[in-house]
BAMARGU-577784 format. One record per residue (C-alpha): residue in three letters; x, y, z. Coordinates in steps of 0.1 Angstrom, whole numbers, padded with zeros to 4 digits, always signed. Last residue first. Layout:
ALAXYZ ...
// end
This chain:
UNK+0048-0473+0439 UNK+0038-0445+0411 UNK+0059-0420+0433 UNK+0093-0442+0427 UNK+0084-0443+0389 UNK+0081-0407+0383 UNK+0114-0402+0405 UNK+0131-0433+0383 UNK+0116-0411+0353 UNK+0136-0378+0363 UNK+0165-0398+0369 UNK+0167-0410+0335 UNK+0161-0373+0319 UNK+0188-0362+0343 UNK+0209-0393+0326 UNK+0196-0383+0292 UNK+0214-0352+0297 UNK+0243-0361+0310 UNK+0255-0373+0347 UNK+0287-0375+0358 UNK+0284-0378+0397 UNK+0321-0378+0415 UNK+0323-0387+0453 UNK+0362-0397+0471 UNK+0362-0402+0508 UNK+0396-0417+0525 UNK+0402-0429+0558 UNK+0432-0439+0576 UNK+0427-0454+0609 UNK+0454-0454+0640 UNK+0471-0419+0634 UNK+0435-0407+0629 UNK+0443-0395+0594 UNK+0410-0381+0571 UNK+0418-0377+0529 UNK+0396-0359+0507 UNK+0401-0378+0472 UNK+0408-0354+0441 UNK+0382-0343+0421 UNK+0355-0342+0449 UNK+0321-0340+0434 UNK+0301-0329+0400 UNK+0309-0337+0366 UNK+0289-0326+0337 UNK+0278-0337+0306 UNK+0262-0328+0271 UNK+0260-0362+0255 UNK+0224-0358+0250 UNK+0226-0329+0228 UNK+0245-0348+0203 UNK+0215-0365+0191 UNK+0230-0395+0165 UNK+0262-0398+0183 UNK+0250-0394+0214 UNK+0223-0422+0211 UNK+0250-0445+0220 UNK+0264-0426+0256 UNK+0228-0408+0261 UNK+0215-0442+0264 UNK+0241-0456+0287 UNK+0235-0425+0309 UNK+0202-0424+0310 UNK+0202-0463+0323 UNK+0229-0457+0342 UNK+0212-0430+0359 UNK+0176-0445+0362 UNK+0194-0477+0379 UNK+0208-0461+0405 UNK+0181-0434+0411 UNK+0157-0472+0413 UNK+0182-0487+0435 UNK+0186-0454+0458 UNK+0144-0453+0462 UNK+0142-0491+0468 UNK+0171-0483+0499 UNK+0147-0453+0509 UNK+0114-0472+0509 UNK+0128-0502+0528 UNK+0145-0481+0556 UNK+0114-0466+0561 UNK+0094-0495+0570 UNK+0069-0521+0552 UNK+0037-0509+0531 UNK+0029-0472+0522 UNK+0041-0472+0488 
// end
């Protein structure tokens, strides 16, 4: 992937992690059932929202990963997939 700018490379990197975690995710959502291994989970990030006041903007930043098993397993295969580019 040594073709077009930075920029390009990173936001294709984000939409590929994107799409590797819901993709893991969904699968380790109905194959839990049958493999309950892969709906193992954990959450990760601000539980409640952290909150900035400037008196003339209000700004709030809330971040919460949930990833499972086959969600790491998903991401793991977008990274494969990015360096195969």
């Amino acid at each position: 992937m040594h073709k077009g700018s930075s920029g390009t490379n990173f936001l294709l990197l984000l939409l590929i992690f994107a799409v590797g975690g819901i993709l893991g995710n969904l699968i380790g959502e109905f194959f839990g059932q049958y493999f309950p291994l892969l709906q193992i989970s954990r959450e990760v990030g601000f539980t409640s929202p952290v909150e900035l006041d400037l008196n003339f903007i209000y700004l709030q930043f809330s971040l919460l990963i949930k990833l499972n098993l086959a969600g790491v397993i998903g991401l793991l295969l977008a990274i494969w997939l990015f360096r195969r580019l």
